[in-house]
C-alpha positions as CSV (number, residue, x, y, z in Angstrom):
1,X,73.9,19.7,-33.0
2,X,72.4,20.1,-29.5
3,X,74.7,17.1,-27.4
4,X,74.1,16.8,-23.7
5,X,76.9,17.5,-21.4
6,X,76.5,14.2,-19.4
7,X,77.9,13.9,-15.3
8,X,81.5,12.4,-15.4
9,X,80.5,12.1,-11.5
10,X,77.7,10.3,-11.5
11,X,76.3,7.7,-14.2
12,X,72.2,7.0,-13.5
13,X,71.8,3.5,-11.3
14,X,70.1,1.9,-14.0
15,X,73.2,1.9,-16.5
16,X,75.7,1.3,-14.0
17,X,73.9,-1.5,-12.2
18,X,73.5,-3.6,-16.1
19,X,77.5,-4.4,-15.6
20,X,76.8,-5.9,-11.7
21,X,76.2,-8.6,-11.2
22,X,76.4,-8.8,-7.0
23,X,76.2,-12.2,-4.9
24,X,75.4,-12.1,-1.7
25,X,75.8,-14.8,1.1
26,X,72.9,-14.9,3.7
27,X,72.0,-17.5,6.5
28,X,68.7,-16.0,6.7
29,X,65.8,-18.4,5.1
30,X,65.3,-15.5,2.8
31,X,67.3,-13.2,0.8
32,X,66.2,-10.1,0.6
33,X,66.1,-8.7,-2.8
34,X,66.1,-11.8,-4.7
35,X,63.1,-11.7,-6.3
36,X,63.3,-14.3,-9.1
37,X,64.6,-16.8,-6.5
38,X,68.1,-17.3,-7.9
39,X,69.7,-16.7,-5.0
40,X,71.5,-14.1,-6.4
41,X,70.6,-10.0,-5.7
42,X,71.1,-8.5,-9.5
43,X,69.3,-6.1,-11.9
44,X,67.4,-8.8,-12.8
45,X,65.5,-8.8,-9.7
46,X,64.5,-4.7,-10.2
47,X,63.5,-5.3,-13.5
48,X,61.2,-8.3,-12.3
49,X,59.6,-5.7,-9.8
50,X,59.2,-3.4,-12.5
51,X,56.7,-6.0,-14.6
52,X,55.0,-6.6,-11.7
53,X,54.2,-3.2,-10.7
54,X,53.5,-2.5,-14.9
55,X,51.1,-5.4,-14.4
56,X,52.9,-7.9,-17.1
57,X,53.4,-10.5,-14.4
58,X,52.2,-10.9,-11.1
59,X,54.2,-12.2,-8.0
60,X,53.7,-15.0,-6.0
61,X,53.9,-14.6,-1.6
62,X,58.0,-15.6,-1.5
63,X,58.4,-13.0,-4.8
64,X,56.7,-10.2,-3.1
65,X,58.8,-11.0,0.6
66,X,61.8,-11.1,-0.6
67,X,61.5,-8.0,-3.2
68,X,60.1,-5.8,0.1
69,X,63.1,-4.6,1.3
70,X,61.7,-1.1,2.8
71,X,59.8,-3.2,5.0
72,X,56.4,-1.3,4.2
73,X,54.7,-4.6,3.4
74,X,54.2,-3.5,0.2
75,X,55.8,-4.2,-3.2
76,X,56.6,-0.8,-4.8
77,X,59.0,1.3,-7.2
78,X,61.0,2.4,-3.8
79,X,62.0,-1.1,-3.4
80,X,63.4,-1.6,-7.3
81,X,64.9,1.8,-6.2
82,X,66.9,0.8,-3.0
83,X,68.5,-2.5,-4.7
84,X,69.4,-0.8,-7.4
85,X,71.2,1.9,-4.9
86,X,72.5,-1.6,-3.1
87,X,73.9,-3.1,-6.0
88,X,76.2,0.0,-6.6
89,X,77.2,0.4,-3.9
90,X,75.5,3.4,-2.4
91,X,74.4,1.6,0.6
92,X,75.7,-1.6,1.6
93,X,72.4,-3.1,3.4
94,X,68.8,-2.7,3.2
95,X,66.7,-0.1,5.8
96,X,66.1,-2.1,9.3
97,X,63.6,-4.2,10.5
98,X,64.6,-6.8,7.6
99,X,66.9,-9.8,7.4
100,X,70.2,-8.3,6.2
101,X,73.1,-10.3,4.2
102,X,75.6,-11.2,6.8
103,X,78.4,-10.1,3.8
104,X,78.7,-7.0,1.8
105,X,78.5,-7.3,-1.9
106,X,81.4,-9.1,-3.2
107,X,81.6,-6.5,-6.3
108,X,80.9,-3.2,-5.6
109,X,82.0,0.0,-6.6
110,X,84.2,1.5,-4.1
111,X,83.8,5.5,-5.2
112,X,81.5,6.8,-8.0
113,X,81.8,6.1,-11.5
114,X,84.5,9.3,-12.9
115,X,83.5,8.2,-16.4
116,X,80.4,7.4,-18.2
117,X,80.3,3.8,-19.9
118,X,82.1,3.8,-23.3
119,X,80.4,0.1,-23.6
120,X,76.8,-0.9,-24.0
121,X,75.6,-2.4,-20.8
122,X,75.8,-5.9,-20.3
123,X,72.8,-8.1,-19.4
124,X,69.7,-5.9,-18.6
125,X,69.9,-3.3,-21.5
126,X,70.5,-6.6,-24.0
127,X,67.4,-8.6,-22.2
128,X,65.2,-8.3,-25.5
129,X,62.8,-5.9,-25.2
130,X,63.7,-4.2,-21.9
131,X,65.9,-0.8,-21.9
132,X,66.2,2.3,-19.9
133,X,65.4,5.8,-21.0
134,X,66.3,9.0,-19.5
135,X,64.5,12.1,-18.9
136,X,66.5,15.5,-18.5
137,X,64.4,17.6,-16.6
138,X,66.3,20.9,-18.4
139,X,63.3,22.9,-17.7
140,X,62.7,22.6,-14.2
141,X,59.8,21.1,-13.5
142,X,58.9,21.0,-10.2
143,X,58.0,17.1,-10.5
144,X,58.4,14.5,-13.9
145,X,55.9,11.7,-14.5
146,X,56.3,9.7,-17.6
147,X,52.9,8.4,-19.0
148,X,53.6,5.0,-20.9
149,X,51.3,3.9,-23.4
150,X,51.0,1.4,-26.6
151,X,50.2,3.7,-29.8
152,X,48.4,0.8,-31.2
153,X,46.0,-0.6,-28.7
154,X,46.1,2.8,-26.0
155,X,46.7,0.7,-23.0
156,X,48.9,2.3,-20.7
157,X,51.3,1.2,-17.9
158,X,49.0,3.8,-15.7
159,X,46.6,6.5,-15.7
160,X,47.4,9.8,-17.0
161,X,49.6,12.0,-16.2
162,X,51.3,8.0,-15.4
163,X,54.4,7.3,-13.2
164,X,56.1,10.1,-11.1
165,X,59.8,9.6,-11.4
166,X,61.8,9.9,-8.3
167,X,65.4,9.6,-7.5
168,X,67.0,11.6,-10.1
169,X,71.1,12.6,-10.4
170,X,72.4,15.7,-11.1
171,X,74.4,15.9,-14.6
172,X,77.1,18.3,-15.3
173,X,74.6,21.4,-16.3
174,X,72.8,21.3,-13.2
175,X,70.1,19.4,-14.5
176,X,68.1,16.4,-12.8
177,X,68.1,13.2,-15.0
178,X,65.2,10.8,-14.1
179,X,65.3,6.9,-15.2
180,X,63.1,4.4,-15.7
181,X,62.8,1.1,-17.9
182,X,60.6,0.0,-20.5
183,X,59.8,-3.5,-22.0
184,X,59.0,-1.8,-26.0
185,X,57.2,-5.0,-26.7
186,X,54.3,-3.7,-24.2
187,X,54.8,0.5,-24.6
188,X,56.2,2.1,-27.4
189,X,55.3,5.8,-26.7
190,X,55.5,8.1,-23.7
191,X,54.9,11.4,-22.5
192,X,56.6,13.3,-19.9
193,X,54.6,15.5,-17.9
194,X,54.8,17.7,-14.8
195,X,51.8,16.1,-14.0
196,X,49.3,18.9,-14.6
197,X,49.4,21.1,-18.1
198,X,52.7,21.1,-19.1
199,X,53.8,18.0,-21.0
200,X,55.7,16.9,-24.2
201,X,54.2,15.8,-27.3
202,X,53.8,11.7,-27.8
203,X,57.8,10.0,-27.5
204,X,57.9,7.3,-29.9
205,X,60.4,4.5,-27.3
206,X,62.1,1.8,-29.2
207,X,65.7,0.1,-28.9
208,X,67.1,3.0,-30.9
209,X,65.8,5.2,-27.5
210,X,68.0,6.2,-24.6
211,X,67.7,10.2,-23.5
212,X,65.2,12.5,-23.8
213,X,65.4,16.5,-23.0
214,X,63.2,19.6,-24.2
215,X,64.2,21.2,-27.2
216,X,60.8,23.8,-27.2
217,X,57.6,24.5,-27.4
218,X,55.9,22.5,-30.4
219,X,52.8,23.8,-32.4
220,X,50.0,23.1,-29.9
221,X,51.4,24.6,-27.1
222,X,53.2,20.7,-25.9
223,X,56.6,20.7,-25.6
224,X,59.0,18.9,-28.4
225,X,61.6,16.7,-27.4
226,X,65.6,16.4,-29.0
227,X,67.1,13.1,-28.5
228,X,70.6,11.9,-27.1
229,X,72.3,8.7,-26.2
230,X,72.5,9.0,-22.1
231,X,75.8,8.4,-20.4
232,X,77.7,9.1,-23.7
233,X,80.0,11.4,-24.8
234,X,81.2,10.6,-27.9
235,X,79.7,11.4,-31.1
236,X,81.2,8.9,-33.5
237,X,82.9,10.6,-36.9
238,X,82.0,12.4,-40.0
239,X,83.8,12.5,-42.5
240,X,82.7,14.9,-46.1
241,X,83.8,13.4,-49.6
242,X,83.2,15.3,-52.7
243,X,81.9,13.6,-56.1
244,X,81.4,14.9,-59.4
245,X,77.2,14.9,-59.6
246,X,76.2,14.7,-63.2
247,X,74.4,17.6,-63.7
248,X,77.7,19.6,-63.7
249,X,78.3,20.5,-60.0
250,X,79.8,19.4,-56.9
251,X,77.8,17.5,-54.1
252,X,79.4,16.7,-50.8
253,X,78.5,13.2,-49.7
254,X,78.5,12.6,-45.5
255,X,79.9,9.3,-43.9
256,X,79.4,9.2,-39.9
257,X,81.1,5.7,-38.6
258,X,79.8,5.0,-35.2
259,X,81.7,5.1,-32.0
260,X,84.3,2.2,-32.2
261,X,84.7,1.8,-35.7
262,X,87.8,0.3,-36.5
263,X,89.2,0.5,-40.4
264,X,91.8,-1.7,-39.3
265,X,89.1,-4.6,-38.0
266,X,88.2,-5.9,-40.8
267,X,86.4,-8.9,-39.0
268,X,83.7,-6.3,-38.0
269,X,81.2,-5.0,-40.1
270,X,78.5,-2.7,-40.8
271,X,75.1,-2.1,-42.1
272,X,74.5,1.3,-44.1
273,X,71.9,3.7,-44.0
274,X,71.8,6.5,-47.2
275,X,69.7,9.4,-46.8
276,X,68.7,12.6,-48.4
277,X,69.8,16.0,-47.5
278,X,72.8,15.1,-45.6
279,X,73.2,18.7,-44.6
280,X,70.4,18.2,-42.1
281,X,72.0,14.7,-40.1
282,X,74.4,15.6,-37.9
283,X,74.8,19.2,-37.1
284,X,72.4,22.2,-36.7
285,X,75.0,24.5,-38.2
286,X,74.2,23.6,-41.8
287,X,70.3,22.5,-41.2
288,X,67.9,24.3,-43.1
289,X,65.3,24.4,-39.8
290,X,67.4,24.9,-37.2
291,X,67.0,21.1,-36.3
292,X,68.4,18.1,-37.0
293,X,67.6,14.8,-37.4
294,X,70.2,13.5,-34.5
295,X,70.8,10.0,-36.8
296,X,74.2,9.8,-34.6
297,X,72.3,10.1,-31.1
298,X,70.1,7.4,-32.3
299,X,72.7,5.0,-33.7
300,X,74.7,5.5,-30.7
301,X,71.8,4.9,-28.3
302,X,70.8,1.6,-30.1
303,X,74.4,0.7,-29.5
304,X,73.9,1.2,-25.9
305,X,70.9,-1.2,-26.0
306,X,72.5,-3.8,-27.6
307,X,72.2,-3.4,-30.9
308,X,74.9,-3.0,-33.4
309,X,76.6,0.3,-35.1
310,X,75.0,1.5,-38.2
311,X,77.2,3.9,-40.9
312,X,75.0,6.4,-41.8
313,X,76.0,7.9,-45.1
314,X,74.0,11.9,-45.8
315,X,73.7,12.7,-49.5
316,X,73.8,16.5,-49.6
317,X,70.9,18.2,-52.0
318,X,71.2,20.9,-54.9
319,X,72.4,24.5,-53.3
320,X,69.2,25.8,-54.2
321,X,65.4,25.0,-53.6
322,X,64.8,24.9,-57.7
323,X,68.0,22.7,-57.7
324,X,66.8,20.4,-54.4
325,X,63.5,20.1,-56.2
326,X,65.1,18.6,-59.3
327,X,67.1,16.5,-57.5
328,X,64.5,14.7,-55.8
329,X,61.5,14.6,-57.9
330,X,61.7,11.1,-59.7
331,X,59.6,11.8,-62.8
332,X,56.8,9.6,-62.8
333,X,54.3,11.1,-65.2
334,X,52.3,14.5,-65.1
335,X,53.2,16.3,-61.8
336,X,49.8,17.4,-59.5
337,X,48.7,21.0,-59.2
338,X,48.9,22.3,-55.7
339,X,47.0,25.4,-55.2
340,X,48.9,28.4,-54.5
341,X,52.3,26.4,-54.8
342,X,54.4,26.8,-58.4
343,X,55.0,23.3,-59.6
344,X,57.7,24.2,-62.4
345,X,61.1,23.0,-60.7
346,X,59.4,19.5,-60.1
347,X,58.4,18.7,-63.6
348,X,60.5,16.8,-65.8
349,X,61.9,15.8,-62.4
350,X,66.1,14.2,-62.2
351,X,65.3,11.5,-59.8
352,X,66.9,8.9,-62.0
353,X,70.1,10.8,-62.2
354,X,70.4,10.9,-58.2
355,X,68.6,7.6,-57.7
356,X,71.9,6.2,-60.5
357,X,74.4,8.4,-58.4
358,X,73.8,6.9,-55.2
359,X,73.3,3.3,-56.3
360,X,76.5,3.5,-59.1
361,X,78.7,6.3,-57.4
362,X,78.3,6.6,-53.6
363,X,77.5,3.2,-52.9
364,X,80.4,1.9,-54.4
365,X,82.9,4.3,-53.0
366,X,81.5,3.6,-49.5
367,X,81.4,-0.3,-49.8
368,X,85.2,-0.4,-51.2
369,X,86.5,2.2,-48.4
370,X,84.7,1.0,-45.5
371,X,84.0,-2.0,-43.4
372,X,80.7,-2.8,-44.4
373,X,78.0,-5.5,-44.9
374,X,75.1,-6.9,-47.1
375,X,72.7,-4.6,-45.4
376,X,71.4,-1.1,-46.9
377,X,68.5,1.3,-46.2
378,X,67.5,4.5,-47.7
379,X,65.7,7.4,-46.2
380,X,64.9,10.7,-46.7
381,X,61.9,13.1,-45.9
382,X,59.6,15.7,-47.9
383,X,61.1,16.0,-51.6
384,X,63.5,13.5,-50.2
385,X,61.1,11.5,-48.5
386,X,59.4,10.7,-52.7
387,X,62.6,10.1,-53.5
388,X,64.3,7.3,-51.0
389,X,61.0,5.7,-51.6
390,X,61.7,5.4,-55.5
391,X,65.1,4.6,-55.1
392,X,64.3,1.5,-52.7
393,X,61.5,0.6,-55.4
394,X,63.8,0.7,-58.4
395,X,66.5,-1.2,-56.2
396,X,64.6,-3.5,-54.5
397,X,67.5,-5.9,-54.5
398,X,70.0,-3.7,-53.4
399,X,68.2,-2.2,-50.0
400,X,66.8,-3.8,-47.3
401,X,64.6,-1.4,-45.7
402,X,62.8,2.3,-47.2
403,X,61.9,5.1,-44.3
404,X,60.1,7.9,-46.1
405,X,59.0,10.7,-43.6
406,X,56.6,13.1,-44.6
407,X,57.2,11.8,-48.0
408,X,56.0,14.5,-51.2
409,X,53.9,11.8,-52.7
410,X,51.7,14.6,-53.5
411,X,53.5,15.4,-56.3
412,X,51.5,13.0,-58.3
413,X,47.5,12.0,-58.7
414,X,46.6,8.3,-57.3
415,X,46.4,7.4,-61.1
416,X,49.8,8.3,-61.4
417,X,50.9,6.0,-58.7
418,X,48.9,3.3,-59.7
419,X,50.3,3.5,-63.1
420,X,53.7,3.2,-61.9
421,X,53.3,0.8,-58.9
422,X,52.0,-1.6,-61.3
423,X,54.9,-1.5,-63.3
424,X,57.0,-3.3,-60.2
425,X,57.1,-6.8,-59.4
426,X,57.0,-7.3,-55.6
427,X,56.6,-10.8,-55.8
428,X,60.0,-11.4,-54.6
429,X,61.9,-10.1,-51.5
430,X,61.6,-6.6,-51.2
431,X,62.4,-3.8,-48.7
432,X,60.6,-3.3,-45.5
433,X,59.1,0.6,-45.9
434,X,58.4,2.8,-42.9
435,X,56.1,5.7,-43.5
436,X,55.3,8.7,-41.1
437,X,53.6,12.2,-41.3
438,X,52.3,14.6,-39.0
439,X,49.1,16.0,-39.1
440,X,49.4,19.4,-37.4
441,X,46.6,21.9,-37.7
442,X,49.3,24.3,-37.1
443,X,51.2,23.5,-40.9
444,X,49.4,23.6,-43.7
445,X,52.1,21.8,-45.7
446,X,51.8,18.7,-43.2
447,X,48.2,18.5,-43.5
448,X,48.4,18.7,-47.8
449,X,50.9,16.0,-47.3
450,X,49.1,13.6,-44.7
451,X,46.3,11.9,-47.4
452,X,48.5,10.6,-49.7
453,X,51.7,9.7,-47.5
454,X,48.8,7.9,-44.9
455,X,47.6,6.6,-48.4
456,X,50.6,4.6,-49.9
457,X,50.6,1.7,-48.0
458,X,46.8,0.9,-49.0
459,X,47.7,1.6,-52.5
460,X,51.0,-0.8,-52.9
461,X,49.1,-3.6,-50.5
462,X,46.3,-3.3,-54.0
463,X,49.6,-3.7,-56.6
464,X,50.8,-7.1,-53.9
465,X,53.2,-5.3,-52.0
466,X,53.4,-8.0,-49.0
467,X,51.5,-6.2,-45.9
468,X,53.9,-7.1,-43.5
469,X,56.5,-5.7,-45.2
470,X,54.7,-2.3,-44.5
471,X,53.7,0.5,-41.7
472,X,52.3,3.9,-41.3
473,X,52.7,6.1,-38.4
474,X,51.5,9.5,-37.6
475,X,51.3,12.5,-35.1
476,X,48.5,14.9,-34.7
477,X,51.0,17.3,-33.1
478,X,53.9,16.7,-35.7
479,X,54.9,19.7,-38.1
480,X,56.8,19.4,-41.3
481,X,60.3,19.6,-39.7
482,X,63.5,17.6,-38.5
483,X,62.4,18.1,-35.1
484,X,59.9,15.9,-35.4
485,X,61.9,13.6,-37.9
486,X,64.5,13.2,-35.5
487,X,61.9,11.6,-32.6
488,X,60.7,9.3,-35.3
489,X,63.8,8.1,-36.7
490,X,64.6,5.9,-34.2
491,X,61.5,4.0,-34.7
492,X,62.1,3.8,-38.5
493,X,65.6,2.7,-37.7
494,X,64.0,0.0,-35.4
495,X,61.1,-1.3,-37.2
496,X,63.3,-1.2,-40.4
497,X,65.7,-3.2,-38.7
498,X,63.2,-5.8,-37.0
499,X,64.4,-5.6,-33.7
């Protein structure tokens, strides 16, 4: 598992500053750096500039004085920038030729931070829609610019290559971390660029989003993108139970508890997320790609935004590809031919028995051993992908929310779906279901995927699956891998979630 080594010397002004909240006495007729006119200086008052400069509100005359504090008679990102560095304490007054408090902050750091923040801001990172993300510039580049867009509509906070990031720190590695925040409700994607030809593939941003650094090149020739919860350096726990599987075998069963988890709390509790191939979660040691899907960076950075701790519990899948294939083909009726691919190990598929394990075996064990609530989601990608979807269709009542990523509905015909989507009642509550798939020109098996997992949601909208209850995302530049998986499952974990 690929962690970042995060600065114990200095924690990025953006963080830091969401615990300050600094007042300042002036006996000027303005105070500088108030820009909401609360006569207070907070972070408040750079995030305000930040929607005006993004072009989501505009300033009035006092707004755009009192947020000018460079004295440039002009309201940019340098002057978000130098009261956020005035809030912390790095300078205690704002450049000359403006009206200065006459007192220094009343709370201000004294020396810089020796720790990184074991708490999720306060204030700014819990203001609804409106968190930080971080770039580590482990390549680098010369100069970062991150291009914001919405992947829906295509507006963008600015013209490409978008907003060249300035002030960085320096983390423990050597590396320059850049900062910036984002109100999700306006952008949920970015790219980071060095503002010319080299740039990473699409970043999906969501409250489950806090650090990004490059991982390598992707198919394309764009650079792909591994996730990590910025100004953390924990990693939550996993711990590996063994159950009897039916079949006649062993199968290790994952739990990771968040950061903070507290057996002995019982007053706090916890949603659950279940997901196929557990080996592929957490840790790159036991990953079949090399990758992983980083489900702890993402829980964690969610955390950090506000939102609460989810248990993530990894299923692990048969030893061997015939076995995995079993496992995790529901059998629905007469399986597709695939050209070139041998279809044997999927036919007569044992879907049922895993679908029965989890729902009578793990679930169970989890509910009675840890602190947990009402809420459960499934998940699971390629074979496992078909199969978290059947299991949240057969259970409808016992999950909340589906997340099937470059799910193997190939497997079967449309008339095969059809058949058995109309076997289901969905006129009552049932799950929200997030789907995704790539659509690289580089991977074949992407591409013979994309019709039918692009097709689903069309196809249960026709058998009254509610349509709100429902999305599809892709990625031209996405291959069939947990690389990939991993910058889209905090999105899932969002959207599933309805934050």
């Amino acid at each position: 598992m690929k962690k970042r080594l995060l600065s114990l010397l200095l924690i990025t002004t953006l963080i830091l500053s969401a615990f300050l909240s600094v007042s300042v006495s002036t006996s000027a007729a303005q105070l500088y750096g108030d820009v909401d006119g609360d006569d207070d200086v907070t972070i408040i008052d750079v995030t305000q500039i930040q929607r005006f400069l993004a072009g989501i509100n505009d300033p009035d005359a006092d707004a755009q004085k009192r947020g000018d504090v460079d004295a440039d008679d002009d309201l940019t990102i340098l002057d978000a920038t130098q009261i956020q560095r005035y809030l912390v304490g790095i300078i205690d007054s704002f450049p000359a030729g403006k009206e200065l408090p006459t007192e220094a902050p009343t709370i201000a750091p004294t020396e810089a931070p020796t720790q990184a923040p074991t708490e999720a801001p306060d204030e700014v990172t819990k203001v609804k829609n409106i968190i930080p993300i971080h770039f580590t510039n482990n390549k680098s580049w010369t100069a970062v610019y991150a291009y914001l867009f919405n992947g829906t509509t295509g507006a963008a906070q600015k013209a490409w290559p978008g907003t060249v990031m300035t002030n960085p720190v320096t983390n423990s590695l050597g590396e320059k971390v850049y900062s910036m925040n984002v109100d999700v409700t306006q952008y949920d994607r970015v790219i980071f660029s060095n503002g010319a030809q080299i740039q990473t593939t699409d970043l999906p941003v969501t409250k489950a989003s806090s650090g990004y650094f490059i991982q390598g090149k992707a198919a394309g020739g764009k650079y792909l993108a591994g996730v990590y919860p910025y100004g953390q350096d924990k990693e939550g726990t996993i711990k590996t139970v063994s159950f009897d599987y039916p079949d006649g075998y062993k199968k290790n069963v994952y739990v990771w508890l968040p950061e903070g988890y507290n057996a002995a709390d019982k007053s706090k509790k916890y949603s659950v997320l279940y997901m196929c191939d557990g080996q592929n979660l957490f840790g790159q040691a036991t990953t079949l790609s090399g990758y992983e899907w980083e489900c702890d960076e993402s829980v964690l950075s969610l955390m950090q935004n506000g939102g609460d701790g989810v248990i993530v519990v990894g299923i692990a899948c048969g030893s061997t590809e015939a076995r995995r294939n079993h496992e995790l083909t529901p059998n629905l009726g007469e399986v597709a031919t695939v050209a070139g691919e041998d279809m044997s190990t999927y036919k007569n598929g044992g879907g049922k028995v895993f679908s029965d394990f989890v729902t009578d075996t793990v679930i169970p064990y989890v509910e009675k051993n840890y602190n947990t609530n009402s809420i459960r989601g499934i998940a699971g990608s390629s074979s496992g992908g078909i199969e978290a979807f059947y299991i949240g269709m057969e259970n409808r009542d016992k999950f909340r929310y589906v997340g099937a990523l470059s799910p193997a509905f190939i497997l079967y015909n449309k008339s095969v779906w059809d058949n058995y989507l109309s076997t289901l009642d969905f006129s009552g509550d049932v799950p929200r279901v997030y789907f995704f798939c790539g659509s690289s020109t580089k991977d074949q098996l992407e591409q013979a995927l994309y019709p039918n997992a692009t097709a689903m949601e069309g196809w249960m909208k026709t058998h009254g699956y509610p349509a709100d209850k429902m999305i599809t995302k892709t990625d031209a530049d996405a291959t069939h891998s947990e690389g990939f998986w991993a910058l889209y499952f905090p999105e899932m974990l969002s959207w599933c979630m309805d934050l």
